[in-house]
N, C-alpha and C positions, 0 to 999 in steps of 0.2 A: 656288729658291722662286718662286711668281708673284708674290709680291712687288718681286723684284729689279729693279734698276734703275726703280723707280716712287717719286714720293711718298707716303709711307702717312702717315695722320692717325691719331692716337692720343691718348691720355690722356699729361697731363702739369701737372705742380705748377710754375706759375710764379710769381715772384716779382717784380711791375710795378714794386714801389719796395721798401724797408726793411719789415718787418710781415710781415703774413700772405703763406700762400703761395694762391694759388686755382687749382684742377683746372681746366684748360683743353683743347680740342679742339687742339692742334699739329698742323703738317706739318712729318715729317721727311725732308730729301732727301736720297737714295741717295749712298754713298758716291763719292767723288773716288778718286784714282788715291790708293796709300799708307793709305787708309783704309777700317775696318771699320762695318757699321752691325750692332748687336748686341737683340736682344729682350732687355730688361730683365726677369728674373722675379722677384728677389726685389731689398730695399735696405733696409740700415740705417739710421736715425738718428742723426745724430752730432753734438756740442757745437760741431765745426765750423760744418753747417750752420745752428745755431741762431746761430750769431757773424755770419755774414753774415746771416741775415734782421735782427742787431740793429743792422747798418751796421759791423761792428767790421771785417771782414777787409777786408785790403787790396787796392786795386786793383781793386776787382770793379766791374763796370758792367751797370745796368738796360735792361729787364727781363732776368732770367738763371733759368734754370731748376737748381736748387739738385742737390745729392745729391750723392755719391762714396763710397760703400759698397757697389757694386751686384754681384749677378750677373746672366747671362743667357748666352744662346745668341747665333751667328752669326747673322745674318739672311742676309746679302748679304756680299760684298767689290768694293775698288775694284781697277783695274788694279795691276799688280804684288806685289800681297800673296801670301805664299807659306807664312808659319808658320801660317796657319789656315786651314778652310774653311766654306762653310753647314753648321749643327747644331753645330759644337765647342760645349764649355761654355768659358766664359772669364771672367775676372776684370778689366775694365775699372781703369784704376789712377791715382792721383793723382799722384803720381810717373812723369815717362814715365824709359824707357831708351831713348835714340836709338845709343846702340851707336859714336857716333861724335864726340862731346864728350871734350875731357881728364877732364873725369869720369868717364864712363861708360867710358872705356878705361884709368883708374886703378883695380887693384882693390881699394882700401882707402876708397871712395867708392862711395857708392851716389845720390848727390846726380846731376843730370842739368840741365845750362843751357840746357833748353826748359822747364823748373819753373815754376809762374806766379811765385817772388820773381826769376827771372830776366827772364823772357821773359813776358810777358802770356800766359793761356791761356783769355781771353773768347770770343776765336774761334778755330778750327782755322789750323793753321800756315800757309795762302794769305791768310788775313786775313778768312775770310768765315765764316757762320752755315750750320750744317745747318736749324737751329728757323727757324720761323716760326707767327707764332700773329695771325688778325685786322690779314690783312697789314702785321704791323708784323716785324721780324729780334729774334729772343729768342736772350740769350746763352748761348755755355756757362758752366761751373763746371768747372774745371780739367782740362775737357776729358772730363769724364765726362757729369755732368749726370745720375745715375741716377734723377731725381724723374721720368722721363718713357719710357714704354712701349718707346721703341726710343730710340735716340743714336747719333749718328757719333763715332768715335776713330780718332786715327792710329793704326798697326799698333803701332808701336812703345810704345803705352802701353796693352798688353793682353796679359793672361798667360793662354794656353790651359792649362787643366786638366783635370783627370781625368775621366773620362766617366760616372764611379760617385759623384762628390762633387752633396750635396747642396744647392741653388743657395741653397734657404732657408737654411741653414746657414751657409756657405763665405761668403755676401757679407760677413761680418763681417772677412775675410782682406783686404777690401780697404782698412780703416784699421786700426779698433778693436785688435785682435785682431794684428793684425801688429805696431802702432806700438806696445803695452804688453810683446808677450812680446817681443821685438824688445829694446826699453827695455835689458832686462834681460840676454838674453843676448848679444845682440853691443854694444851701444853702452855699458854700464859693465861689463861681463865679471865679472860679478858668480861672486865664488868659493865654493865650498863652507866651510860654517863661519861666514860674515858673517853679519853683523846690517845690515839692510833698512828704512826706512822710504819708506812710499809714501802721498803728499800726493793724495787723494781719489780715491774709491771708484766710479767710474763705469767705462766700458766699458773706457776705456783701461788709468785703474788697478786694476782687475782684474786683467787683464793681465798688468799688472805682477809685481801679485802671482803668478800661474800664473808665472811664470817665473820671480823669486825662485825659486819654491819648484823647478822643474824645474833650476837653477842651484843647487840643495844648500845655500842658505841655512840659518842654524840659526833667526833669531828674523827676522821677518817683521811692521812694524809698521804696521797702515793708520791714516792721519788723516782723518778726516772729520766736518764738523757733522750729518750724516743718521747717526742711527744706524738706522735703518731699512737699511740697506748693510754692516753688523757682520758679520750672519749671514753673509751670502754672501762676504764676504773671509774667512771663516775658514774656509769650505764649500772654499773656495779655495786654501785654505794660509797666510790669514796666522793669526799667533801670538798677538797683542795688536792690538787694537782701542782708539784714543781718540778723545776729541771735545772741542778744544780750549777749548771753552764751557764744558768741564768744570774749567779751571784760571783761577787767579788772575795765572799767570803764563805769559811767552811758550809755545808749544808745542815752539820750540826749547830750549828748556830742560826742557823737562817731558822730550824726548828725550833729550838729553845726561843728564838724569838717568838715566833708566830703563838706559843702557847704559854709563853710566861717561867715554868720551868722547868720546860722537858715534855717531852707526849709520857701518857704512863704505859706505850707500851710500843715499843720498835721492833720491826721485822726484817731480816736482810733475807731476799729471795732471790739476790742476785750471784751470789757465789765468788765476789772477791771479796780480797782483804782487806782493801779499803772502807769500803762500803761498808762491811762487818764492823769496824771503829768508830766507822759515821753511824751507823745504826744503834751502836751500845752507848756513842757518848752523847747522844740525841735525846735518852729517855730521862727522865726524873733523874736526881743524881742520888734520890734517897731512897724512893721505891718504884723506880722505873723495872722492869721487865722489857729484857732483849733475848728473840728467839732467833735463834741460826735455823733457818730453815732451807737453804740454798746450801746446793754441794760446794764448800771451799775448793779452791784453785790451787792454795798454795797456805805455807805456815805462814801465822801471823803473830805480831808478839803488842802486846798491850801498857797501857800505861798501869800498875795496879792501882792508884789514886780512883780509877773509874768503877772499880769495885767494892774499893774501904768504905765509900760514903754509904754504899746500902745497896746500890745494885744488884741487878741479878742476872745472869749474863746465863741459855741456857739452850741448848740441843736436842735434839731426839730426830729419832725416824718413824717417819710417816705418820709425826705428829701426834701421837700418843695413843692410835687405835690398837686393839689386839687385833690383826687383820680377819683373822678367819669367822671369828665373830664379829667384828662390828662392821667390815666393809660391806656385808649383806645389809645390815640394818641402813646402811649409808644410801644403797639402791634404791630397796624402800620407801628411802625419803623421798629419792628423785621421782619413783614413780608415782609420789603422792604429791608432788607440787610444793615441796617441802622448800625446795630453790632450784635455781636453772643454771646448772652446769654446762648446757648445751651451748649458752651464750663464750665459753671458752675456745669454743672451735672456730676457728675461723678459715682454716683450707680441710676439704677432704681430696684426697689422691690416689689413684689405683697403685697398687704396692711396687708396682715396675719403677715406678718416678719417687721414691726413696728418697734417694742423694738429692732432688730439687726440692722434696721438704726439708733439709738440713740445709738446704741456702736459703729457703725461704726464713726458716729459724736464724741463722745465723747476722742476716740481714736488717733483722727485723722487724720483718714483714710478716711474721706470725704470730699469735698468741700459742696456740696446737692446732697442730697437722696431725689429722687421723687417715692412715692406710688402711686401706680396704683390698683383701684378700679375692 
């Protein structure tokens, strides 16, 4: 491309402190050796992001350019990269696979110790800034940074896929959408016949629920204070719909009632503490399964009684896929009618109107907001 190996200026949502994001003119420089620079066409909006514009996520350092839900194209590649070339479609990924960590060469781990809880991921792996924006160095965001027109990533944290998947579509594969169906079927191995509840209704726990239900669940229960998100969890496959404001008494108990003793498998998708308590002490008290799949807000501390009797109280990122290999096979599906991820979207937006997708989230007046480049 004539592009290559040049600085391109472009549009990008940067974040100078906590708060708003504002649309800025960036320079992005051409990839280094081991690294791809990829045209950003389509990105999600995710609770994630909203967590670090609120100061919540850790370790992040300003200015940083937000996102990681992204699709796009190859722009360029640096020296040595070889699984991709200009024009693939690809999946930029928050999760990298470096193929060479005890994790990454265990295959019951999908976890990777270049992760930002490991390894800082503010700058690319030499220690330096692709961005620049009013000659000041702007950070990444876990080495994606999809709020911005084009982005550098190592190779290793990019999943090439199919050349018929749709970018506006498919960008959901790189959190949402992966880390809910994910949730369910590989990280609690949710059996045919069980009984399900899933703690709030947003992209993630969606999700969820689709997998539940793809997982041969029999009762499928979503908790959410919006009931404006009813409809679509049942459009979705759940079975019962509550909303805790509707009882007098905990929601864990309102569960335990409704299935005798306990769902055998709880999900918190909503990212507080509460909730997280409500959702572990919700499940079987002998062989329940509870998955944290929502990014935590804040520490939280437990009763251990909820654990001695047999629970299973359990976390991961992005749900237990190796990304590089299995977010392709994930596409795949969609392209084969495998399930309908699409029904997750509910606003699209041209990339200027940013900040009114993060009210629109914030409101709860969205399931996902996809930006269009």
């Amino acid at each position: 491309m004539a592009t290559a190996g040049k600085v391109i200026r472009c549009r990008a949502a940067v974040a100078w402190a906590p708060g708003k994001l504002s649309v800025e003119e960036v320079e992005v420089a051409p990839p280094k050796a081991g690294e791809v620079r990829i045209k950003i066409v389509a990105t999600g909006i995710c609770h994630t992001d909203a967590h670090l514009l609120q100061g919540f996520f850790p370790k992040i350092e300003f200015p940083v350019i937000p996102g990681h839900e992204g699709a796009g194209i190859v722009e360029s590649v640096g020296e040595g990269v070889t699984s991709m070339k200009p024009g693939d479609k690809v999946i930029p990924l928050a999760i990298p696979q470096c193929g060479e960590c005890s994790f990454c060469r265990n295959p019951e781990s999908n976890y990777c110790q270049k992760f930002h809880f490991s390894e800082s991921q503010n700058l690319l792996p030499d220690k330096t800034s692709r961005f620049s924006c009013k000659g000041k160095q702007i950070h990444h965001f876990l080495w994606v940074s999809a709020f911005a027109e084009y982005t550098v990533v190592p190779e290793y944290t990019v999943a090439k896929i199919d050349a018929a998947a749709p970018l506006e579509k498919v960008c959901l594969f790189g959190c949402a959408f992966s880390t809910g169906y994910g949730a369910a079927i590989n990280t609690a191995k949710v059996k045919p016949g069980s009984t399900c509840a899933v703690f709030g209704l947003g992209g993630v726990g969606l999700s969820v629920v689709m997998g539940c239900k793809a997982a041969g669940a029999s009762r499928i229960i979503g908790v959410d204070i919006n009931k404006d998100k009813f409809a679509k969890a049942k459009e979705l496959g759940a079975t019962d719909c509550i909303n805790p404001r509707d009882f007098q008494k905990p929601i864990q108990e309102v569960l335990t009632e409704m299935t005798g003793h306990g769902v055998d498998y709880s999900f918190e998708a909503f990212g507080h503490a509460d909730t997280m308590i409500a959702a572990l002490a919700s499940c079987n008290m002998s062989t329940g399964v509870c998955v944290m799949a929502g990014e935590l807000d804040s520490e939280i501390s437990i009763n251990p009684t909820l654990l001695l009797t047999g629970r299973t109280w359990k976390g991961t990122r992005l749900e237990g896929w190796k990304p590089r290999e299995c977010i392709p096979k994930l596409v795949s599906g969609y392209l084969e009618k495998k399930f309908n991820s699409d029904l997750l979207i509910t606003h699209t937006l041209p990339f200027a109107k940013v900040n009114e997708g993060f009210e629109l989230l914030l409101a709860g007046k969205s399931i996902r907001t996809v930006l269009l480049f």
